[in-house]
C-alpha positions, 0 to 999 in steps of 0.5 A: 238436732235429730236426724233419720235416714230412710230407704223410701222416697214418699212424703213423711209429713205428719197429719197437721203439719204444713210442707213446702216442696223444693226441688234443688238442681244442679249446676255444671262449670262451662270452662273453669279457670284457676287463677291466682291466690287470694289474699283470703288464701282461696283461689280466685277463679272463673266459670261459666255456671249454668244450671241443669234440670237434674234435681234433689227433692227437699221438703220442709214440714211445720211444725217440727216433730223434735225440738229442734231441726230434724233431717231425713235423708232418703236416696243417695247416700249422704256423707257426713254428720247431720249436723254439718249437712248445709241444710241443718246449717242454713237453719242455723244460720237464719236461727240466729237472726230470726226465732225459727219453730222446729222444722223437718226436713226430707231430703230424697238426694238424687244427684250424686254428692262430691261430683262437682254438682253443687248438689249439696250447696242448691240444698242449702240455699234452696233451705235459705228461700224455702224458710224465707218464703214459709216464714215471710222473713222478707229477706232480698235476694242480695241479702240471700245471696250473702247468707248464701256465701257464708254456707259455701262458695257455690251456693250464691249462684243458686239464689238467681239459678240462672246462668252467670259468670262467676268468679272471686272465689266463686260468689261474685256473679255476672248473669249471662246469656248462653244458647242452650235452647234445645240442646240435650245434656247428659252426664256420667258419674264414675263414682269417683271422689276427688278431695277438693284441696287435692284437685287444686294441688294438681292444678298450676294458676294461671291469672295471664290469660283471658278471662270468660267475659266475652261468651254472652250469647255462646253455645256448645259449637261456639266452646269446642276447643276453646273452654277448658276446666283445669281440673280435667286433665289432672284428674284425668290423669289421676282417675282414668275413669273419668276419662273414659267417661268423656271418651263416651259422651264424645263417640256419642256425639256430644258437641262439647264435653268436659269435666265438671267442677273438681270432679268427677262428673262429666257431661256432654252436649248434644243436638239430639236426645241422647242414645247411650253407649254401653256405660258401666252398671255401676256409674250413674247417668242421666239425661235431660232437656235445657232451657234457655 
């Protein structure tokens, strides 16, 4: 398996391959509850997932330059070997069932890595559909989904990328409607890595309490003071940063802000598009519309 890195974001597609263009977004978690242990040793949890509209860019070109996989990474950096990238290992993992040709892919990476995006994990799983769809493999979505397990957690809730109560470890997903239609969201990321098994060592489980099953059909006035993340306040605690991110969004005019997944991007709602506050030069922000 080979692997490049480039500064720029313009297609590398060679004369005589075919593409196909995907467009991964990211997710945030609406509450996160942290319940108890799993016999499997995961916790068990409990989050609403909705998708945002800040993407990646990934693009697949057949057939393969090298003999194998090749990835190509432009934007963000992108932390660890190739080889362990989820979009190298779906390619593996559809290997082995189904005699793949070298493909190449190109990943310009906008959304930030470890921020509790699930950027890297809608990678991976956008991987997954794009070789199914490419190679009419005929694979349904049940069976992408439990593919889709076996790269991470998230990544199953990417397979529908549509809002969904999630809960097991993360791949037991119940479709739900949210409010969203015309709201705004913004987010701030302070650069700040926070190791998952760290942020759950911070965290005490609490399975005595109500679960997330009665939001259908909620919004952010209906979350304020009621929905939390349970990694927010330790993290907070731990990384002021991100608290001070928060505390932005707020004397912004967010509707509801938190933190998302482990950390440490937070995020807010908001009725109109968002004017910014001085933010810090180094922290990276962005701003959208939601559907839905």
């Amino acid at each position: 398996m080979s692997a490049s890195s480039s500064n720029t974001d313009t297609s590398m597609v060679d004369p005589g391959q075919a593409a196909r263009v995907a467009f991964p977004n990211a997710k945030i978690n609406v509450g996160l509850q942290v319940r108890g242990r799993r016999p499997d040793g995961f916790h068990a949890l409990d989050s609403l997932f909705v998708p945002i509209p800040w993407c990646d860019a990934l693009e697949m070109a057949t057939p393969g330059t090298q003999n194998d996989v090749a990835l190509h990474l432009a934007g963000n950096a992108v932390d660890g070997a190739p080889e362990d990238n989820l979009i190298v290992r779906a390619y593996r993992l559809l290997q082995k069932d189904f005699p793949l040709p070298p493909c190449d892919f190109h990943l310009v990476k906008a959304i930030p890595s470890g921020a509790g995006l699930g950027g890297g994990s809608a990678d991976g799983t956008a991987t997954l559909t794009l070789l199914n769809s490419h190679f009419s493999l005929g694979l349904s979505q049940a069976r992408l989904e439990t593919l889709a397990g076996k790269l991470g957690s998230d990544c199953p809730f990417f397979v529908s990328n549509t809002p969904a109560r999630v809960t097991g470890r993360g791949e037991v997903l119940t479709p739900i409607d949210l409010a969203l239609d015309g709201w705004h969201i913004a987010l701030l990321h302070p650069g700040v890595h926070v190791p998952t098994a760290a942020a759950f060592s911070w965290v005490t489980p609490d399975d005595d309490r109500p679960g997330l099953d009665e939001w259908a059909g909620s919004g952010p006035e209906d979350w304020k003071g009621h929905l939390k993340n349970d990694f927010t306040a330790p993290v907070c605690d731990r990384h002021p940063e991100v608290g001070q991110a928060l505390s932005l969004l707020q004397e912004a005019g967010a509707t509801f802000a938190d933190m998302s997944g482990s950390g440490s991007t937070a995020y807010g709602f908001f009725k109109d598009a968002v004017e910014w506050p001085a933010v810090p030069e180094q922290w990276t922000r962005w701003t959208g519309p939601m559907r839905g």
